[in-house]
N, C-alpha and C positions, 0 to 999 in steps of 0.2 A: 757791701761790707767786705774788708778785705781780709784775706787771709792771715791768721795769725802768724805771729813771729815769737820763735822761739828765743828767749832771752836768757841764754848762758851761755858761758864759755865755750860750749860742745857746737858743734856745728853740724847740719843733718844736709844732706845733697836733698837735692826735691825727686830725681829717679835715682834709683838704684835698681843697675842691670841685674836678672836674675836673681834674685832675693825678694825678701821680704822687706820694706820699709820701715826705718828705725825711727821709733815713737820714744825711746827713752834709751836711757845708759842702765837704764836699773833704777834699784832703788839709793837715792844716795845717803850714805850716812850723815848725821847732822853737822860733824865739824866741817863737811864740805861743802856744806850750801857758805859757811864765811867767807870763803871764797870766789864765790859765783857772785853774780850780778843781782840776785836777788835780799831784799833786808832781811835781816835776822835782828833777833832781839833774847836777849837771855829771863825768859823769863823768869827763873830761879833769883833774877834777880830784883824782882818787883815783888816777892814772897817777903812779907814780914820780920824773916831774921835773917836776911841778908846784911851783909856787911856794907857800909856805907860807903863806899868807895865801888863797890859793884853796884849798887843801887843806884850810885851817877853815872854808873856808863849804861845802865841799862835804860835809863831814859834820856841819857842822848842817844842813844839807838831808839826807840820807842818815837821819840820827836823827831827824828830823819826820816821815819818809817811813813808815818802818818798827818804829820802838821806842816804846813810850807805848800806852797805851790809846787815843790818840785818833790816833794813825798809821794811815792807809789799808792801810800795809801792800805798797806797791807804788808803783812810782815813772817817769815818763820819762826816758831815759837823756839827757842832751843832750850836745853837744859829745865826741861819739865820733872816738877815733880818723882822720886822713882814709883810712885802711885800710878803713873804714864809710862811704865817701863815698856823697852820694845816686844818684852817677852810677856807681859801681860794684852798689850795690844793684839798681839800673834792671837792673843785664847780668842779678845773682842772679835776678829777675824773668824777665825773659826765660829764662834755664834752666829753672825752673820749669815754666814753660809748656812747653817743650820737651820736659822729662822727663815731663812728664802727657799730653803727645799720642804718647808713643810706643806703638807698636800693643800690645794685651790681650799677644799672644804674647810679647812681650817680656816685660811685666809680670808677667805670669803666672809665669816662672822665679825673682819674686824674692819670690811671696806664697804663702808656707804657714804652716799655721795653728797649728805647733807651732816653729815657728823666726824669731826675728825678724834685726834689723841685728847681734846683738851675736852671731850664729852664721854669717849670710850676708855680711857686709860690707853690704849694702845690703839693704833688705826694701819691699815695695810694698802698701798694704792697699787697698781701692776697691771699690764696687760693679760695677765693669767685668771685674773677673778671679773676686768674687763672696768675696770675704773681705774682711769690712767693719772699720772702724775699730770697737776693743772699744768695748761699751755700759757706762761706767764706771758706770753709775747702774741697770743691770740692768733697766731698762724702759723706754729710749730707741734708736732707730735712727740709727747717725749717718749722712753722705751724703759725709760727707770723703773725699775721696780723701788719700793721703799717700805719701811716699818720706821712708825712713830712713836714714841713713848712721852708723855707730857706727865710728871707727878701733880699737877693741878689737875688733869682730867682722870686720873684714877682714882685721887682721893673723891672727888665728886661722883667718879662711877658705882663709888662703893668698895664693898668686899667682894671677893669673887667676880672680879674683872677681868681676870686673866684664866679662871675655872676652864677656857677652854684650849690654853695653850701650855705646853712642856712647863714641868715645876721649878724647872728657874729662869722662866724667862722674865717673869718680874723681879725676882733678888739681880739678876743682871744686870738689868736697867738702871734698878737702883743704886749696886755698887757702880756704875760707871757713872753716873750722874752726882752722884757722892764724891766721888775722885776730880772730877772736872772742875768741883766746884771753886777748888783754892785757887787753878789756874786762873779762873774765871775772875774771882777776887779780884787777884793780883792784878791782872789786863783793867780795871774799869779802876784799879787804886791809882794805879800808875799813869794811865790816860787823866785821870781828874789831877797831878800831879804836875805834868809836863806843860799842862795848858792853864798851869797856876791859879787853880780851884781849890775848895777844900779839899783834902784825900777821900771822903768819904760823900760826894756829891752824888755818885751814881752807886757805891758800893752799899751804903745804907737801904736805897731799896731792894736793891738783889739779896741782900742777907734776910728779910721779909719773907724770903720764897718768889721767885723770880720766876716769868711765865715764861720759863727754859720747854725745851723741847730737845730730845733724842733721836738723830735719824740713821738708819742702818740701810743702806740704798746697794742695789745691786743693779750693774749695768752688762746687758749681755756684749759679747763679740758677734765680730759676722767678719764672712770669709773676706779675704784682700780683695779689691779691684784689681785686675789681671787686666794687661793689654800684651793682644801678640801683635808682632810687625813681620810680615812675609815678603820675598821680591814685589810680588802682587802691589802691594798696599804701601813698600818703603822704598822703592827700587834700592835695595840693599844687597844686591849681589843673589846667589846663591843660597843663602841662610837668612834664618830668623830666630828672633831673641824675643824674652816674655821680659817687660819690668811693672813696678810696680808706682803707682802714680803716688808721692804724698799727699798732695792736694785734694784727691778724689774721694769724696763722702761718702758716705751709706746713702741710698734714696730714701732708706727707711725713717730719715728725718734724724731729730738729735739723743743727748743722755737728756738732757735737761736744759730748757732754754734758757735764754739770757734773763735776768732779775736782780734784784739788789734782795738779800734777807729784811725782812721786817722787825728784827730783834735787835740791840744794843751793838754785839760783836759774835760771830762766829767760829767756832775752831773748827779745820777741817782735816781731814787725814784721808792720805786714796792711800790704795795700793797696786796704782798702773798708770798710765797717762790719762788726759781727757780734760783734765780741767783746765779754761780759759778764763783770764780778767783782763779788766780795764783799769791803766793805771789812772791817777787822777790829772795826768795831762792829756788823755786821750779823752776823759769824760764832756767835752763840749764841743765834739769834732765830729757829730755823727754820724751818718755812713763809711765816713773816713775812718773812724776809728782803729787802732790793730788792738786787738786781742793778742795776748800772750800768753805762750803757753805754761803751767805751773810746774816745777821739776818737781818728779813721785820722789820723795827724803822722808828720815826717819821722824818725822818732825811737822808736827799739827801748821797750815795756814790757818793764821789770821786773820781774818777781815770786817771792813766796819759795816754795820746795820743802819737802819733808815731811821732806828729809835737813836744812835749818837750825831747822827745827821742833824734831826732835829733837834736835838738837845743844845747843840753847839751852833744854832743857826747858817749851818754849812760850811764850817771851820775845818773840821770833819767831813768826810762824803764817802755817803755809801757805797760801797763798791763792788760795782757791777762784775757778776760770772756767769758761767755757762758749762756745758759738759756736752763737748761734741763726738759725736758715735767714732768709734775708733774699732777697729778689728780685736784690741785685746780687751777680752770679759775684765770690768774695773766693780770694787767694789770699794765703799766708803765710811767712814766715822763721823759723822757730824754734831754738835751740838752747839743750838743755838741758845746765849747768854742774854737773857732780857731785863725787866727790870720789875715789880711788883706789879699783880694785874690791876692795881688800882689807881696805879701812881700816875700822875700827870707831866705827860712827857710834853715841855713846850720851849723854847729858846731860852736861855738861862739870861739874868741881865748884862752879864760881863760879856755879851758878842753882840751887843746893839740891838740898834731896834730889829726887834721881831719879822721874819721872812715868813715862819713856817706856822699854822692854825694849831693851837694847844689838842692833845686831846690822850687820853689813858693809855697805858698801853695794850689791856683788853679790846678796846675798842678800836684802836689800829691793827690789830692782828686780825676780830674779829670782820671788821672794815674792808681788808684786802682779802680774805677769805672768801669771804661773800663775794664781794664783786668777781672775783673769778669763778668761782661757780655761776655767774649769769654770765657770762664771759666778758667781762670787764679788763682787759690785761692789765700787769702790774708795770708791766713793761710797753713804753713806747717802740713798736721793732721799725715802723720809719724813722723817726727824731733820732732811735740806739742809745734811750735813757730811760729811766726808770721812774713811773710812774707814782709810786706808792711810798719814793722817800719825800716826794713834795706834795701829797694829794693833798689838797683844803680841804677842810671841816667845816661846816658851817657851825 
């Protein structure tokens, strides 16, 4: 598999003498990713009371982004919501961290390894309680830490699901899953739009209560790879210099191996480098592939799920990521937008005949769940494709 390539303007040398190795410019504010090489899509503008003149430019951005053979396939969300503001994001940030320093014992009551968010209200996986984030790819170790939040599996847990953690760690949940939700709307109004469906094809069952899931992931740092060069070893004269290799990984394996999400569409948000995708020309090139790297912006990634995969009979494709171990501690936002846990996710009749086996979306979530618990990967990591947006159903 070859090493990722960084896709923006910025340009990073692969050594840098004495220093440390530059993994990012920062974080960039959102009017600057219009700039950069990467799609953007306004999504304010796929919101209900937008004005209709913004509403056609945002889904000719939305159709460049993701439909065509020459669509990436994923997009930056901009002009979200101020329910998404960056100064509310800051507080989710700080929770994070909060929820990731609470003591093993705590954590511990919410990680086992046959039950996740959508049976506990909340669920914990982490190297610290010693149940790790699954290895989608069957020969990877990941180092993620993560906290799950699913409102389908609390209200199933009951009252008193959360009795054993801090008093607002479920009002948190909830408001940030409350807030996501218009964005969410809007991405599955505006998708059902661009690819001349009804507007409400996939929004009608997320308004149901969608088998959405909340992830709060914490990825550790570890020290630079150092190489020194002496006369001895460089014939370099006199002197020796230390640098830093870009290229050179943690032994310690990855953040989170390569996968495509099993839900509709994804919104993501880091705050440091590490995440890697596959655009959708690189999707049939296997080992070949390049990975690219995602710029850290003030501004949720997009990406699609294996549920619009199927829905659209590959019109759509899911889009593969990953999160490879990087020296700076990254920590993340995620939520995944699904669609009813009863609804029947199968090829619509406007993209032909049928590629992909119908089947719920409970049962695709719970499908690929299972299977890697018996270690099943979701992920092909010879092929460097994803398992679980095409698995047949019988």
């Amino acid at each position: 598999m070859r090493t990722a390539r960084v896709l923006t303007r910025l340009s990073t040398s692969r050594r840098r003498l004495s220093g440390a190795r530059s993994l990012s410019s920062g974080v960039l504010p959102s009017h600057a990713l219009s700039s950069s090489s990467f799609p953007t899509v306004d999504v304010g503008g796929l919101l209900p009371e937008a004005a209709s003149d913004r509403r056609a430019a945002a889904h000719e951005s939305l159709r460049a982004a993701l439909v065509g053979d020459d669509a990436p396939g994923f997009f930056y969300a901009l002009d979200a919501p101020d329910a998404l503001s960056r100064a509310y994001l800051d507080d989710v940030y700080d929770f994070v961290s909060r929820a990731h320093d609470l003591p093993a014992g705590v954590k511990s009551k919410f990680a086992d390894p046959e039950l996740g968010s959508g049976e506990l209200g909340c669920a914990y996986n982490g190297p610290d309680v010693g149940h790790l984030e699954p290895s989608y790819d069957g020969v990877s170790t990941a180092t993620a830490s993560a906290w799950d939040y699913s409102p389908h599996g609390a209200a199933r847990a009951g009252g008193g699901w959360d009795a054993a953690l801090p008093c607002d760690f479920a009002a948190t949940f909830e408001d940030l899953y409350a807030r996501q939700n218009a964005v969410g709307r809007a991405v599955l109004v505006g998708v059902a739009e661009v690819l001349g469906l009804p507007p409400d094809t996939f929004a009608r069952s997320f308004d149901e209560g969608d088998l959405g899931t909340i992830r709060l992931i914490s990825y550790p740092g570890y020290d630079e790879p150092v190489h020194t060069f002496t006369t001895a070893n460089a014939n370099s004269g006199d002197h020796s210099w230390t640098y830093y290799d870009e290229d050179t990984l943690h032994p310690a394996d990855v953040g989170i191996a390569p996968h495509t999400d099993f839900e509709a569409f994804t919104l993501m948000h880091q705050d440091a480098p590490g995440l890697q995708l596959l655009t959708r020309g690189e999707l049939d090139k296997g080992a070949d592939a390049d990975w690219i790297d995602a710029p850290v912006a003030d501004a949720f990634v997009v990406i699609v799920g294996d549920v619009l995969e199927r829905y659209t009979n590959g019109v759509l494709r899911a889009t593969p990521h990953r999160v490879v171990r990087r020296a700076n501690a990254r920590r993340s936002i995620i939520r995944f937008n699904a669609v009813a846990p009863d609804e029947l996710v199968a090829p619509l009749p406007a993209f032909g005949e049928p590629r992909y086996t119908p089947v719920t979306m409970r049962n695709h979530m719970d499908t690929t769940l299972r299977n890697l618990r018996q270690g099943i990967p979701s992920w092909d990591a010879e092929a460097n494709t994803s398992r679980s947006a095409t698995y047949v159903y019988e």
